[in-house]
VEXDREN-2710 file (C-alpha; in Angstrom, 1 decimal):
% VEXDREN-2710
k/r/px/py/pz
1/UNK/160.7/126.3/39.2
2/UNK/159.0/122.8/38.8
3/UNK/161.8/119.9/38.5
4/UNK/160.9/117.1/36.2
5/UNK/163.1/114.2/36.8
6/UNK/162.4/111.2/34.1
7/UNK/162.7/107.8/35.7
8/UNK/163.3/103.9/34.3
9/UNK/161.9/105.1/30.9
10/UNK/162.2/101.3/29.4
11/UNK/159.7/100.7/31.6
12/UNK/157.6/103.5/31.4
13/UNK/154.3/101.8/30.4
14/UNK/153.6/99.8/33.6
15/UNK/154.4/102.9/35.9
16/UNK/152.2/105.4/37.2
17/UNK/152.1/108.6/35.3
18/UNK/153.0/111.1/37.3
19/UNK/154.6/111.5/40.9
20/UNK/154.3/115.2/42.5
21/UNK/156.9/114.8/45.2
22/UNK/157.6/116.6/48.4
23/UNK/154.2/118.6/48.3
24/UNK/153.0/120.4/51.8
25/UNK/149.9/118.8/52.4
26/UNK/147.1/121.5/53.3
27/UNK/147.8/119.7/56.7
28/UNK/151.2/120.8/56.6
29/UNK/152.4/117.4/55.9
30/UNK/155.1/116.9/53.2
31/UNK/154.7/114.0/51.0
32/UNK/154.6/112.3/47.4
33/UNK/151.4/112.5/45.6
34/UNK/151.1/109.4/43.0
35/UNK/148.9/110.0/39.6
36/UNK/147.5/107.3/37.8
37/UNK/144.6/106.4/35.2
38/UNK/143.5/110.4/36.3
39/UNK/143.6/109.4/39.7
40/UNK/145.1/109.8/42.9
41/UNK/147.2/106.7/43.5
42/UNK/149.0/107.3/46.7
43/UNK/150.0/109.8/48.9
44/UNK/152.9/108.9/51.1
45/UNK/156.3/108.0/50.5
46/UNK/158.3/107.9/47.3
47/UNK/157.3/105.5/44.5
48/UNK/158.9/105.0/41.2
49/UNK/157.1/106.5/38.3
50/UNK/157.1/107.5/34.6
51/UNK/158.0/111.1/35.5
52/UNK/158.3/112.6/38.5
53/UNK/157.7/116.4/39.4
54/UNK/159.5/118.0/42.1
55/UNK/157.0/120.8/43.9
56/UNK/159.7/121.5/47.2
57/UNK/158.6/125.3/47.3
58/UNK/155.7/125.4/45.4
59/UNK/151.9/125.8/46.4
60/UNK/150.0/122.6/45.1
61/UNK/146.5/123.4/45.2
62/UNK/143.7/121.3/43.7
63/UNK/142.6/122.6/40.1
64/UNK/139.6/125.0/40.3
65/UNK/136.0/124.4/39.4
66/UNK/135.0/127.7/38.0
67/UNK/131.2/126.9/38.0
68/UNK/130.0/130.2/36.1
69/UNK/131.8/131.4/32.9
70/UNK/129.9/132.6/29.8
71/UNK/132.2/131.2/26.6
72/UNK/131.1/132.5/24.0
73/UNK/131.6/130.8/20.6
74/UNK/129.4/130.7/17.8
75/UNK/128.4/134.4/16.2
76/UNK/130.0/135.8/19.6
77/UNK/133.2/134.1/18.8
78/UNK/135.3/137.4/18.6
79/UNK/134.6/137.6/22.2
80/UNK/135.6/134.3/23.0
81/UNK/135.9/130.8/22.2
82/UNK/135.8/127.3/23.6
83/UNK/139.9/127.4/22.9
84/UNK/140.6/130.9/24.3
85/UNK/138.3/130.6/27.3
86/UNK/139.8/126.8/27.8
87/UNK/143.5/128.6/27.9
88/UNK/142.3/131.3/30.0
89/UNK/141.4/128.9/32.6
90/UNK/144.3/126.8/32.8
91/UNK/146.4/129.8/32.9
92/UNK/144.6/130.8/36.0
93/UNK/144.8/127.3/37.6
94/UNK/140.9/126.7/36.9
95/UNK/141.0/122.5/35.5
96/UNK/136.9/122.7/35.0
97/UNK/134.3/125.4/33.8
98/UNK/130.6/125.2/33.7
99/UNK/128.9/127.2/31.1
100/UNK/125.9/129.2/31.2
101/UNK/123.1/128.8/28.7
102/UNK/122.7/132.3/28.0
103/UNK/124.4/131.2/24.7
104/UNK/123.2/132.3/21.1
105/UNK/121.0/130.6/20.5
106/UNK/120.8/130.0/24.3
107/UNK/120.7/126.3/25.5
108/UNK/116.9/125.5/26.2
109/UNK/116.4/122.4/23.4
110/UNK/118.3/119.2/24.1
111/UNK/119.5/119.6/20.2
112/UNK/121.4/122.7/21.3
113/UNK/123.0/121.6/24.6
114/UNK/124.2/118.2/22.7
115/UNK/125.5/120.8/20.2
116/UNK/127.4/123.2/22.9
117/UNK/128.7/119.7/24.5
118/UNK/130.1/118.8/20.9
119/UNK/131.7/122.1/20.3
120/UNK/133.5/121.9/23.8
121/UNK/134.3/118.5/23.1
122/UNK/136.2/119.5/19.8
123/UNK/138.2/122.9/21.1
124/UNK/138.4/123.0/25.1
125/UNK/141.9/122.3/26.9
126/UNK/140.0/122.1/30.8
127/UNK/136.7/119.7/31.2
128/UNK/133.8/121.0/31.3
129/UNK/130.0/121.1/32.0
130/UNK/127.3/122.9/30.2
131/UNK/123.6/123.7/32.4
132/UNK/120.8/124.4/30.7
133/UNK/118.2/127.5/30.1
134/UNK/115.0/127.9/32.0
135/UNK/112.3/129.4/30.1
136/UNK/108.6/128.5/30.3
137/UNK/108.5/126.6/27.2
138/UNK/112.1/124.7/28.1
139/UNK/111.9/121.1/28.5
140/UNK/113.3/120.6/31.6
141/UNK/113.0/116.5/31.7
142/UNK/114.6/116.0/28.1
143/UNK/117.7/118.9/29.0
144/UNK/117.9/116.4/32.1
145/UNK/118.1/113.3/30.3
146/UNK/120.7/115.3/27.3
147/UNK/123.0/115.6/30.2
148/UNK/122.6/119.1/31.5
149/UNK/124.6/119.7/34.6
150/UNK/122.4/122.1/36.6
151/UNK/119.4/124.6/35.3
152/UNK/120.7/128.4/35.1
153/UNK/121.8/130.9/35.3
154/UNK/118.3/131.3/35.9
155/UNK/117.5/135.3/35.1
156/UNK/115.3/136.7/37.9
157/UNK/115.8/139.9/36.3
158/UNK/117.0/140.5/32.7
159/UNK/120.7/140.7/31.8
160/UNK/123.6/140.6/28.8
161/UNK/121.5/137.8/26.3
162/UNK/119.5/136.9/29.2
163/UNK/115.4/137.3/29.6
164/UNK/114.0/137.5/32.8
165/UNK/111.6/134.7/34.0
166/UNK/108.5/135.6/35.4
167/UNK/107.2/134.5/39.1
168/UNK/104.4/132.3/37.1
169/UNK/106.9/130.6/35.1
170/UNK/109.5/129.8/37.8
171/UNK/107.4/128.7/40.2
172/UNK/106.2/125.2/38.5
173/UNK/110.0/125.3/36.7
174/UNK/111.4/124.9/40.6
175/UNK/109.1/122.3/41.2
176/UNK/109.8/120.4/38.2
177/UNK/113.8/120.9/38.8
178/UNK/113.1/119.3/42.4
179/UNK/111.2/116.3/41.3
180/UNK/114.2/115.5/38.9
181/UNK/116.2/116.2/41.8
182/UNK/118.9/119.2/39.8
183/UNK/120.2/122.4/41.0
184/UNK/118.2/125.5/39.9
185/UNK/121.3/128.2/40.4
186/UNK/119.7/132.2/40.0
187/UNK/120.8/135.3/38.9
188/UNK/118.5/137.6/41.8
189/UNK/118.0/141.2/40.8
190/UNK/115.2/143.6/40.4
191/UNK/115.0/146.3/37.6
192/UNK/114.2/149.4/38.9
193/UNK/112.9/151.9/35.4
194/UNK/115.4/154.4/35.8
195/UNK/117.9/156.1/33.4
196/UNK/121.1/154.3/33.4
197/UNK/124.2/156.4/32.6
198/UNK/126.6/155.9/35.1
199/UNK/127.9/153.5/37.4
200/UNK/126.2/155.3/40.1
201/UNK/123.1/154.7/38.5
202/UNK/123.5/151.5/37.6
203/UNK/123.9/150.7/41.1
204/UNK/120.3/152.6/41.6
205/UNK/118.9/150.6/39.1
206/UNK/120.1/147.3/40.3
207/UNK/120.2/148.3/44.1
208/UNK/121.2/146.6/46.9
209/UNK/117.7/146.5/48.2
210/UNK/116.5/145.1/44.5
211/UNK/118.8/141.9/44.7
212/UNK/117.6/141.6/48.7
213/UNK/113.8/141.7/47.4
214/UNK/114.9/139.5/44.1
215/UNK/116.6/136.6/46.7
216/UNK/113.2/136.4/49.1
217/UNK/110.9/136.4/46.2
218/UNK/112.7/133.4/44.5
219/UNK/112.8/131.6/48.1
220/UNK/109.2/132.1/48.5
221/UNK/108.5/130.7/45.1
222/UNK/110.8/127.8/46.5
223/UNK/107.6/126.0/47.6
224/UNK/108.9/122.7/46.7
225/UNK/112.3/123.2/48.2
226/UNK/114.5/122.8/45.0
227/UNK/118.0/123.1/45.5
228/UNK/118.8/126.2/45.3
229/UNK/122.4/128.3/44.2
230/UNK/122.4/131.9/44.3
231/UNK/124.4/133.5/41.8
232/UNK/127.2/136.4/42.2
233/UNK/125.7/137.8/45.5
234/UNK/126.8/141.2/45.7
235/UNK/125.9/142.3/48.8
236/UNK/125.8/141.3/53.2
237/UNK/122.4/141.5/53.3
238/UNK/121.3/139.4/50.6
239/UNK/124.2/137.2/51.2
240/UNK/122.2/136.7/55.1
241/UNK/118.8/136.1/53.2
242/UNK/119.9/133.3/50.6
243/UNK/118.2/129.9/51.5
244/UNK/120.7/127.4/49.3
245/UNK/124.4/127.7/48.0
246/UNK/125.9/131.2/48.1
247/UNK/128.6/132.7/45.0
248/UNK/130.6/135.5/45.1
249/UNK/132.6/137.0/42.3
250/UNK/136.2/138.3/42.4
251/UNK/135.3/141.8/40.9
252/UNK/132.4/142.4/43.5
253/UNK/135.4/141.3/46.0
254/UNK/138.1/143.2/45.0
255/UNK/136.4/146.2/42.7
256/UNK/134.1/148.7/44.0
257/UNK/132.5/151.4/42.0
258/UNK/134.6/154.6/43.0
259/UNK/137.6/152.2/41.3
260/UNK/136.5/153.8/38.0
261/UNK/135.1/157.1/36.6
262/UNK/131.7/157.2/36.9
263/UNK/131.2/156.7/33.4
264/UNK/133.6/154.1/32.2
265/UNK/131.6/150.9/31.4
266/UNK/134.6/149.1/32.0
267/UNK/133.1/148.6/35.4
268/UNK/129.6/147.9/34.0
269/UNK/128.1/144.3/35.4
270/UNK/125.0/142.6/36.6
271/UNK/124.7/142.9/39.6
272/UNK/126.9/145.6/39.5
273/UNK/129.8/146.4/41.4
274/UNK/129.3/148.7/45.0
275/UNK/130.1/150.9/47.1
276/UNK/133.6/150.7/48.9
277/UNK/131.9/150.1/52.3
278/UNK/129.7/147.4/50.5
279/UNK/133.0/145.6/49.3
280/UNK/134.4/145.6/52.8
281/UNK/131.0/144.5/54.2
282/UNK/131.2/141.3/52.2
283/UNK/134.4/140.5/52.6
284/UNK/132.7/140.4/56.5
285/UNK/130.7/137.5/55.1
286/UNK/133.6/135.4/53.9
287/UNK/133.2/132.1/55.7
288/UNK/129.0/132.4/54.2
289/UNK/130.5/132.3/51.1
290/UNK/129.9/128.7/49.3
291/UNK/131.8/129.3/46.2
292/UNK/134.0/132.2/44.2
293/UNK/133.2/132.0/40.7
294/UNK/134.3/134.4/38.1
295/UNK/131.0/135.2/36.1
296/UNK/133.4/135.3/33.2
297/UNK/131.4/137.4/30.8
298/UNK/134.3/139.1/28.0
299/UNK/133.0/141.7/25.5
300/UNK/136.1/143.3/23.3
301/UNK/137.3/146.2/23.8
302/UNK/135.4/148.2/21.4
303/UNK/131.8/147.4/22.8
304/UNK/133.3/148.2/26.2
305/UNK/133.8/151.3/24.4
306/UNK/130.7/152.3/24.0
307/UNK/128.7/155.4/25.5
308/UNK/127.4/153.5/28.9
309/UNK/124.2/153.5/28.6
310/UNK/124.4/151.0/25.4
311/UNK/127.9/148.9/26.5
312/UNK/127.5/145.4/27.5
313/UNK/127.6/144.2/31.0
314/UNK/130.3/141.6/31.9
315/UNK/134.0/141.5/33.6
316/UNK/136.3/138.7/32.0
317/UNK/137.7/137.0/35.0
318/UNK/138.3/133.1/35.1
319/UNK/142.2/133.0/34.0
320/UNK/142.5/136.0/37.2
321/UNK/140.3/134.7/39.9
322/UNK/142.3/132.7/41.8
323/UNK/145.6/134.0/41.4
324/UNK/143.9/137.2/43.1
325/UNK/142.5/135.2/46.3
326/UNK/146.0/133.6/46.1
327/UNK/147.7/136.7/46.7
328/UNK/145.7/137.8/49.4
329/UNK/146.5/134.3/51.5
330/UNK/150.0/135.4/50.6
331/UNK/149.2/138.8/52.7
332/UNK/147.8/136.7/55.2
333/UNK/144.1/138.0/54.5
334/UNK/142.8/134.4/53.9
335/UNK/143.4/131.0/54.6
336/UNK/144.8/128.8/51.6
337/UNK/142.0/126.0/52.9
338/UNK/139.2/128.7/52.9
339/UNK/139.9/129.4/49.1
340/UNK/140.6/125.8/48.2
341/UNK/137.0/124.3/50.0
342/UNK/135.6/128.1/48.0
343/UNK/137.0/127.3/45.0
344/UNK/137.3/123.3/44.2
345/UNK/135.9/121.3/47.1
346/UNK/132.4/122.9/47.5
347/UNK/132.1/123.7/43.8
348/UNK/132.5/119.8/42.8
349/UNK/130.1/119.2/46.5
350/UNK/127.6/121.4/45.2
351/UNK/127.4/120.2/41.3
352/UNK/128.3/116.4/41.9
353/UNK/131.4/116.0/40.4
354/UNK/134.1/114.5/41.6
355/UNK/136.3/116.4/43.6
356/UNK/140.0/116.8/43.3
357/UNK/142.4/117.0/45.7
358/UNK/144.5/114.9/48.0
359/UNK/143.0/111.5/48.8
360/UNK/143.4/108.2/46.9
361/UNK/140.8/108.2/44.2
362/UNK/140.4/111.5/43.7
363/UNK/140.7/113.7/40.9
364/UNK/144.4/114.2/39.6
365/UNK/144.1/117.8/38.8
366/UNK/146.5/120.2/40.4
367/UNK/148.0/123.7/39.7
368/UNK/151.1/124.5/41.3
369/UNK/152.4/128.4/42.0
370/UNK/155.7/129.6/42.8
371/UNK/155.3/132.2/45.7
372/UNK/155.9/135.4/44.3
373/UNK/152.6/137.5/43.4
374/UNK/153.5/140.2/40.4
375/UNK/150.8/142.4/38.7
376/UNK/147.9/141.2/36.7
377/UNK/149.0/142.4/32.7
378/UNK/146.4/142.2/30.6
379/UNK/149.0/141.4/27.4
380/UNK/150.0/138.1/29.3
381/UNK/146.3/137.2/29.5
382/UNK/144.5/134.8/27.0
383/UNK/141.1/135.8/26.6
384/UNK/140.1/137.1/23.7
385/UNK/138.9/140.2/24.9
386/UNK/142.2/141.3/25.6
387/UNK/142.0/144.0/28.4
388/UNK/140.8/143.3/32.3
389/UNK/139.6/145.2/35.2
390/UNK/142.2/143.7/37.4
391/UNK/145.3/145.2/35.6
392/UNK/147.9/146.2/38.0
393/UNK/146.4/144.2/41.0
394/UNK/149.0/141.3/43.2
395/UNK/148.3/137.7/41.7
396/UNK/149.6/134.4/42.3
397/UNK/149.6/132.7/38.4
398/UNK/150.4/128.7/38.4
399/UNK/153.9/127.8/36.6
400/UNK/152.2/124.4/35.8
401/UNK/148.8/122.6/35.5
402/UNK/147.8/119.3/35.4
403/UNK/144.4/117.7/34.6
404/UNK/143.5/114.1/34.7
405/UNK/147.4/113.3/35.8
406/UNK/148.8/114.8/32.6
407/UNK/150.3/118.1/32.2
408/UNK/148.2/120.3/30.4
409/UNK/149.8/123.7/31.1
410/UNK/153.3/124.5/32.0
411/UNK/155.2/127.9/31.9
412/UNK/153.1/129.6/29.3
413/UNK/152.8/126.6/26.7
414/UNK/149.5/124.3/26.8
415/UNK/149.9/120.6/25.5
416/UNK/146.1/119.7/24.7
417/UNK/144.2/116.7/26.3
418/UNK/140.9/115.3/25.7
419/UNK/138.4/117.3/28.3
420/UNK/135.9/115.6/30.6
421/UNK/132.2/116.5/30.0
422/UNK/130.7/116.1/33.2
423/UNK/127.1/115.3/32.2
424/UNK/124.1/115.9/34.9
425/UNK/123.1/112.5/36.6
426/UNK/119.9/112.5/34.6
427/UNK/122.4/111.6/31.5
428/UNK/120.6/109.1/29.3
429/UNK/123.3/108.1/27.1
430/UNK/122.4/107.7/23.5
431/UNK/122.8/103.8/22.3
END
């Protein structure tokens, strides 16, 4: 366990913060890592500071940028909230979440994004970002200038409080998304009109071949060449087709569908999950991959419940998604760098925010882990939804988590900062 040792405390003002000492370098190197004013100070040799933390033993791993979670709030608020989906994320080592506009009402008038931003603002414990809706009567320039980080999820096909946008409508919203030079990120899937009361079916119905055609059409409506990010990719193939930024999720990683009876909508997502060859197939495609991102989408319990045909779509995911990769460098199935670049670096690459990690100036937020994996319990989990897919799986939780050079999270208990809204760069700050 962490080791704080408290130092020259009469003169605690004029020090930095924070010193993480003796912390093995993703180089291998061991060395003290100095926080100050949320920044990395210096990494090198000892320096006197406020407090120092004692990480011999411990992974130190940049926090997470989980860059797709759905939080709720609002009327959906028994699902989850800006507090519970804050917590669940810096239980899991995630120290920034961007939000998907598939809100109600969803985010596609600058009024509501500034509201969303306001609400985060008020209840989150990790920084944040919010993107905005794309619909044909959005208005992409004012969302822009009202500090949206990125435009989507983008629905290609229709999903949980999601409408699908048409080829005529996306086209001209990818061009005006380029000019103001944003990401357009996609959710690529085609419908197929089928019944849907199984997870066998609902892999028919959202095929493999459906999110290969949904991924070429959107490139070919690409004209302009917007930035492009493509969503939870669920499958090799479409994974080989993507022009632009690639996701994956956990649960299309480590969940296939003969996990679950073929009627348990516990396992119902969009795209959904695949076949057991499929799952291995991607893992083929692991150093393709861009980013992990949880799609954190929680329902409760009782509309999980539901006959399948009428449950909601959605895994919860961002408090277990790295923890999960975690244990499988652990097993020696990964590299530690390939999940940090997957999970941090190219995230904060990709969205332009600044990254954290291990270079003066950077970001101060780290989450460290002991290195003993135990099994995911969905009672020691703190989304509000209460139950997960993963239960019973290996995972590598953080002991502590710090954000901005403060300790936000340490051994269960959560000592609240002010988050970071990281606003788009088309942010027109109001006088």
């Amino acid at each position: 366990m962490p080791l704080w040792l408290w130092e020259k405390a009469d003169t605690m003002e004029s020090l930095p913060s924070l010193v993480l000492g003796n912390v093995t370098l993703p180089s291998g190197r061991v060395a003290d890592v100095t926080l100050d004013g949320g920044r990395v100070a210096h990494v090198g040799a000892r320096r006197v500071s406020a407090a120092r933390l004692d990480c011999t033993g411990l992974l130190v791993l940049p926090g997470a940028i989980d860059m797709h979670v759905h939080l709720r709030g609002g009327v959906q608020s028994a699902k989850e909230d800006w507090k519970s989906g804050s917590m669940s994320a810096l239980a899991g080592g995630v120290t920034v979440v961007v939000d998907q506009p598939n809100t109600i009402p969803p985010i596609t008038t600058p009024d509501a994004l500034q509201a969303r931003v306001r609400e985060a603002q008020e209840h989150s414990y990790c920084s944040f970002a919010v993107n905005s809706g794309v619909t044909p009567d959005t208005p992409l320039e004012s969302m822009w200038q009202a500090g949206a980080l990125a435009f989507g999820e983008t629905f290609f096909a229709p999903s949980s409080y999601g409408d699908a946008i048409s080829d005529a409508a996306l086209r001209p919203a990818l061009e005006r998304i380029r000019a103001l030079g944003a990401l357009a990120t996609i959710h690529a899937e085609t419908v197929e009109d089928a019944v849907d009361t199984g997870l066998v079916f609902h892999d028919r119905v959202r095929s493999p071949e459906g999110e290969l055609r949904a991924v070429k059409a959107v490139s070919g409506l690409n004209e302009g060449g917007c930035r492009l990010h493509f969503c939870h990719l669920s499958t090799k193939r479409s994974i080989d087709a993507a022009q632009g930024s690639v996701e994956v999720t956990p649960h299309h990683l480590f969940l296939s569908l003969e996990d679950f009876d073929a009627r348990d909508p516990v396992g119902k997502v969009n795209p959904p999950l695949r076949t057991e060859k499929e799952r291995k197939q991607l893992w083929g495609r692991w150093d393709r991959i861009d980013v992990i991102a949880s799609d954190h989408a929680p329902h409760t319990r009782e509309e999980k419940a539901q006959p399948f045909s009428t449950a909601p779509s959605g895994i919860c995911g961002v408090e277990t998604m790295l923890p999960l990769l975690l244990a499988r460098v652990m097993d020696g199935k990964c590299s530690l760098q390939s999940v940090i670049e997957k999970t941090s670096y190219r995230p904060a690459e990709i969205l332009g925010i600044p990254r954290a990690g291990f270079s003066v100036g950077d970001r101060a937020d780290f989450a460290l882990y002991d290195k003993i994996p135990a099994p995911v319990m969905p009672e020691l989990l703190h989304s509000k939804c209460g139950w997960t897919p993963f239960e019973g799986h290996l995972a590598l939780f953080p002991v502590t988590v710090i954000r901005e050079g403060r300790v936000v999270y340490r051994e269960g208990e959560f000592f609240r900062e002010e988050p970071v809204w990281f606003s788009g760069k088309g942010y027109v700050k109001p006088r």
